[in-house]
N, C-alpha and C positions, 0 to 999 in steps of 0.2 A: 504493500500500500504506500508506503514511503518512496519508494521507488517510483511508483505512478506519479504520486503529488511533484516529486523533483522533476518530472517532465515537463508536467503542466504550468511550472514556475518558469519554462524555459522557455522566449520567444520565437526562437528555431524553430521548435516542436511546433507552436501552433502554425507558421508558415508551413509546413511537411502537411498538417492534416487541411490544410485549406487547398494544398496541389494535389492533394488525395483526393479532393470532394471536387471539384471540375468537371475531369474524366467522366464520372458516372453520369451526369446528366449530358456531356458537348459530346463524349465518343459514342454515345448511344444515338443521340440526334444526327450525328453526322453520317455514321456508317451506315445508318438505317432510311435518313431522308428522300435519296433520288428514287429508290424501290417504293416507299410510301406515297410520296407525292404523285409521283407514274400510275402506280396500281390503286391508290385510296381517292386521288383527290384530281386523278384526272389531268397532271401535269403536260404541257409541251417545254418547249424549247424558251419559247419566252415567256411562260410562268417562272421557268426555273431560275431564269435571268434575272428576272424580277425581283424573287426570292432571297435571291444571293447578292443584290443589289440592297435590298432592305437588311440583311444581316450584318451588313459592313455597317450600314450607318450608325447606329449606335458605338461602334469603335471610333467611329471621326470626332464622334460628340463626349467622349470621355471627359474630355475637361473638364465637364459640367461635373464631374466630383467636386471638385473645391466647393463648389456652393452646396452641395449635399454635407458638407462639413460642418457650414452653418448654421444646423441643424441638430447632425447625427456625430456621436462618437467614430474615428475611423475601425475600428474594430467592429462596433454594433452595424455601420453602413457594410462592413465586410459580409454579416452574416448574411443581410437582409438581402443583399447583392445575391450570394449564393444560393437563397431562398427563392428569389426571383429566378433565375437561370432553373432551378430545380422544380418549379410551378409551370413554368412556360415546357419544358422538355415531357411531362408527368400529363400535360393537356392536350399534348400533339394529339396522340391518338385518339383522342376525344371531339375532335373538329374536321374531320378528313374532308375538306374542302379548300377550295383556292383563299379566302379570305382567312375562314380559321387557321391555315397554315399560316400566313402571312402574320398573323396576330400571334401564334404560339413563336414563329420565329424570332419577331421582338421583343416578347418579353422573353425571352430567350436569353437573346444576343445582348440585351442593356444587363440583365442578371449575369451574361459572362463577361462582357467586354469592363465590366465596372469592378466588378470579385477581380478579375485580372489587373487591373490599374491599380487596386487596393495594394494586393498581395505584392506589387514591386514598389508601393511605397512605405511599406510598413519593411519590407526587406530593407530598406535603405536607411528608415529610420532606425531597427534596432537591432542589427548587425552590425558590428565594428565594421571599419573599411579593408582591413587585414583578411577577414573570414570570411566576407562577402561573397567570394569569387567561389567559394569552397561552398558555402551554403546555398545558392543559386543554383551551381552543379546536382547535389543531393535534392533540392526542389525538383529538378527536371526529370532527375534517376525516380523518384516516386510518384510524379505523375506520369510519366513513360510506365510505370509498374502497375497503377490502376487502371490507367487505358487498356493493356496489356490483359490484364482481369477478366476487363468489361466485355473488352473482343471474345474472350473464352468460353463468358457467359452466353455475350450474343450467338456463339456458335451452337453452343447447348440449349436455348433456348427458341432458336429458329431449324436448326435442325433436327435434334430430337425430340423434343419436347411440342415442337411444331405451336409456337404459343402463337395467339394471336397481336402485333402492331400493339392495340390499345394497351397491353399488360405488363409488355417491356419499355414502355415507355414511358408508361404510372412506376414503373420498379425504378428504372435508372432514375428518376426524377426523386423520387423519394428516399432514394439513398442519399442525396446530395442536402435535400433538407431536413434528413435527421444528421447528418456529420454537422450543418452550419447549427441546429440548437443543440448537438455538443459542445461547439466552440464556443456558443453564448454563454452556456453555461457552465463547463468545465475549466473556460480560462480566463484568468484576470486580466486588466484592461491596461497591459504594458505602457510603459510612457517613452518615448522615443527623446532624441537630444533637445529638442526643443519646441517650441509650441508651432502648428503651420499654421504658413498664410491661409486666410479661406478670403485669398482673391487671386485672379488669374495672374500668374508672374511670366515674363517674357525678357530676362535678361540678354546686355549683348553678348555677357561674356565667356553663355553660353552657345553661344551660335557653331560650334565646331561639332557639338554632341548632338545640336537643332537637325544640321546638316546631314550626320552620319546616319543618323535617325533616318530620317526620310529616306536616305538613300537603303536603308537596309530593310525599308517597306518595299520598297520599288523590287527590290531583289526578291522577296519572300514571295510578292505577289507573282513571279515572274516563274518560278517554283514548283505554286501553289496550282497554279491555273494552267499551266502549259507543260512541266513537266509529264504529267500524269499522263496528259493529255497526247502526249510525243507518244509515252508509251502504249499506248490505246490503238490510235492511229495509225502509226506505223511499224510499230511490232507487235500490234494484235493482243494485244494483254488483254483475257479475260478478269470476269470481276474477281475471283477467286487470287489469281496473278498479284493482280492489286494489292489486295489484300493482306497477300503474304511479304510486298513490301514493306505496309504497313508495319506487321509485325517483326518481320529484319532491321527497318527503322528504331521502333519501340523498342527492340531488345538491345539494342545496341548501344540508343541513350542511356538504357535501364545501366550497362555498367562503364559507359565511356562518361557522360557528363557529370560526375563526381569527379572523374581524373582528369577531366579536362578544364573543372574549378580549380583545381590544385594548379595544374599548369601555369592557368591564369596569373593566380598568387605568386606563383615562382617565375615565371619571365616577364609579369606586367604588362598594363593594357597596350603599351604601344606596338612589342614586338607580337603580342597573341592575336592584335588585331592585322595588323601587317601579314601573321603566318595565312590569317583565314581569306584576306583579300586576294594575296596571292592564289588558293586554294581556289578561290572560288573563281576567278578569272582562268583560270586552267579547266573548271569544271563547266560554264558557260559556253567557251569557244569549243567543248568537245560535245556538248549539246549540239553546237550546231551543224556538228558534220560525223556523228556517229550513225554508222549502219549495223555496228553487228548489237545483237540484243544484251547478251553478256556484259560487253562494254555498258551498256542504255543503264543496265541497271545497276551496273556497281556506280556509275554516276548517280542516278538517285538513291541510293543507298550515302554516297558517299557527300552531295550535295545537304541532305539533312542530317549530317554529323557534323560539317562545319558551320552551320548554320547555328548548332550547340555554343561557337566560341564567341556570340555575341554576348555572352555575361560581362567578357571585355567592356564591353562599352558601355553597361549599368555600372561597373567598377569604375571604371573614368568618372562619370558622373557623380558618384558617390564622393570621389577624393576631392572635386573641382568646386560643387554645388554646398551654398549656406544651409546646413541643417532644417533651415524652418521652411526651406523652396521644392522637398520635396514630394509631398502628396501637391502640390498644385502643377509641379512639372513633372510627375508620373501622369497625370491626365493631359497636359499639352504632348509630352513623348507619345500617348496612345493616337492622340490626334494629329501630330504631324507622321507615323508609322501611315497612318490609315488614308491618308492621302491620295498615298499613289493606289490603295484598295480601289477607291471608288473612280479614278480617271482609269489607271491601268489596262486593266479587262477588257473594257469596252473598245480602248486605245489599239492594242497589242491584237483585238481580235482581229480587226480588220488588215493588220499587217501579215498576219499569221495565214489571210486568204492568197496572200500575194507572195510570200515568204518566209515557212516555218522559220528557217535559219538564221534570219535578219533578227526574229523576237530577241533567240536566244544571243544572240551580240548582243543587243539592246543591252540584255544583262553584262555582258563581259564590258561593256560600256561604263556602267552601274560601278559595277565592281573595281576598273581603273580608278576612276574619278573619288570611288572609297577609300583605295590604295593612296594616291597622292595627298588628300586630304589627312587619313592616318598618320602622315608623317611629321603633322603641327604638333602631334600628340606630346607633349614631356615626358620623358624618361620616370619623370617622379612628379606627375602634374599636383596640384595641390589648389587652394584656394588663393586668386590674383596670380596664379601660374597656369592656368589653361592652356594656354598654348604655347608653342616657342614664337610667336610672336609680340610677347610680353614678356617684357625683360623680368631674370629671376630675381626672386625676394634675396633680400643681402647681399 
């Protein structure tokens, strides 16, 4: 019992059960959504569009934490956050329609994309900047390990079990809101280094992390959308295929992104961010001219393992940024990410009619302009040391 209580004293721990509780309600919506929408609610091409255009928005609008701060405790807005994503996911199968979907997907999407802006501002707040790199890693290792769960469930519960759409999706939902009135009430309400702003902050001196930011949406989105997509297309991947990258993915975080928090901590944001620009500019320009499948997929395989090294760049932030700027620029970081979400897509599709291969440059583009930028980074950035273009302190 002693042992339990000493956990629950520890703000890690409750970061670990809030990446725990995500997965069950977003990997269940996700992996189950295109087959529901199709089969339940009558989906085309530009419902889906639609769809997937309404679930971005509430990530562009994250900001609007701060003014929920106003308000609410960041811990007690965390749970509620979670509560929301876990009501919206629990309802799906309750609405199988074009509108109900659209209505389950945003409370949905505002219940995750808000739990997720939380959860990396309370990381920032009450993680030393030394352990940060280390604890973000084990974040990702445990939500790769619930996802990973969920998948097994969803295997056993649509294949053997043969359940029906409405029951796995009241389940995943309702997992997600009894772990958040755990957290309500099995942890106390940590206090982080200093009290935050609860108004929108937009410093200059942040503009190199503004920058990075955005450009590491444009990448994600480019990824997210097209990768998958390449493999479909032209190497025929069935959904099963898919699938099992999925799970190669997931497993892989499951025991690489702890060691590559530690990396973080041991070579620093400049050279880890530098290693993955590099990486990813090598994995971009092989995107655009890979024909055997093998190669396709140890690219995506190996595109979402460096994708992992972006804790870098929450670490930079952390060492450079005033303690009390961080829940309000945890909700501008979501919304400059989300940017290129909502142009991207619709951007890139019509390129993508004219020239798979130009998209993926697009990225190896992305990824230069990352690289060059990465290198204002200081060796040992600090606060009024952001970048080497301000002379160091003493």
């Amino acid at each position: 019992m002693n042992n339990w209580r000493q956990y629950l004293s520890q703000p890690e721990f409750l970061l670990y059960v809030m990446a725990a509780a995500v997965p069950f309600s977003f990997a269940t919506w996700r992996a189950l959504v295109n087959n529901f929408a199709i089969e339940q609610a009558s989906f085309s091409g530009v419902e889906i569009g639609i769809l997937q255009s309404l679930r971005e928005v509430p990530g562009f609008l994250a900001f609007g934490v701060v003014f929920l701060l106003l308000i609410f405790r960041e811990q007690t807005l965390a749970t509620l956050s979670l509560i929301l994503l876990g009501i919206g996911t629990a309802l799906t199968g309750y609405l199988p329609s074009i509108m109900g979907l659209y209505l389950t997907t945003v409370l949905m999407s505002i219940g995750f994309h808000y739990a997720e802006t939380i959860q990396q501002s309370l990381s920032l707040q009450l993680i030393h900047k030394d352990q940060l790199p280390v604890v973000m890693g084990r974040q990702m290792a445990v939500s790769s390990f619930s996802g990973l769960f969920v998948f097994a469930l969803l295997y056993l519960f649509l294949e053997l079990l043969h359940l029906d759409y409405t029951w796995i999706y009241m389940a995943g939902g309702l997992v997600t809101v009894g772990m958040a009135i755990f957290i309500y009430r099995a942890f106390p309400h940590f206090r982080g280094e200093a009290e935050q702003h609860k108004q929108l902050v937009l410093r200059k001196c942040y503009w190199l992390y503004y920058l990075l930011t955005f450009l590491s949406g444009a990448r994600r989105q480019i990824f997210v959308v097209f990768a998958g997509f390449l493999m479909v297309e032209k190497f025929n991947f069935s959904a099963a295929e898919i699938t099992m990258l999925f799970l190669v993915n997931g497993t892989l975080t499951l025991f690489l992104a702890p060691k590559i928090g530690k990396l973080v901590k041991q070579w620093g944001e400049k050279r880890s961010l530098t290693f993955e620009y590099l990486g990813l500019i090598v994995i971009f320009t092989s995107y655009a001219f890979v024909d055997n499948v093998l190669v396709a997929s140890l690219l995506y395989i190996l595109d979402h393992v460096f994708f992992a090294m972006a804790i870098a760049l929450k670490s930079y932030f952390k060492k450079i940024a005033d303690p009390a700027d961080f829940a309000s620029t945890a909700g501008v970081a979501f919304s400059i990410n989300h940017i290129a979400a909502v142009i991207l897509p619709f951007a890139l599709g019509f390129l993508w009619i004219l020239s798979p291969p130009l998209v993926f440059l697009t990225g190896t583009v992305f990824a230069i302009l990352s690289l060059l930028l990465s290198q204002l980074i200081p060796f040992e950035p600090d606060q009024g040391f952001e970048t080497t273009l301000v002379r160091q302190p003493g």
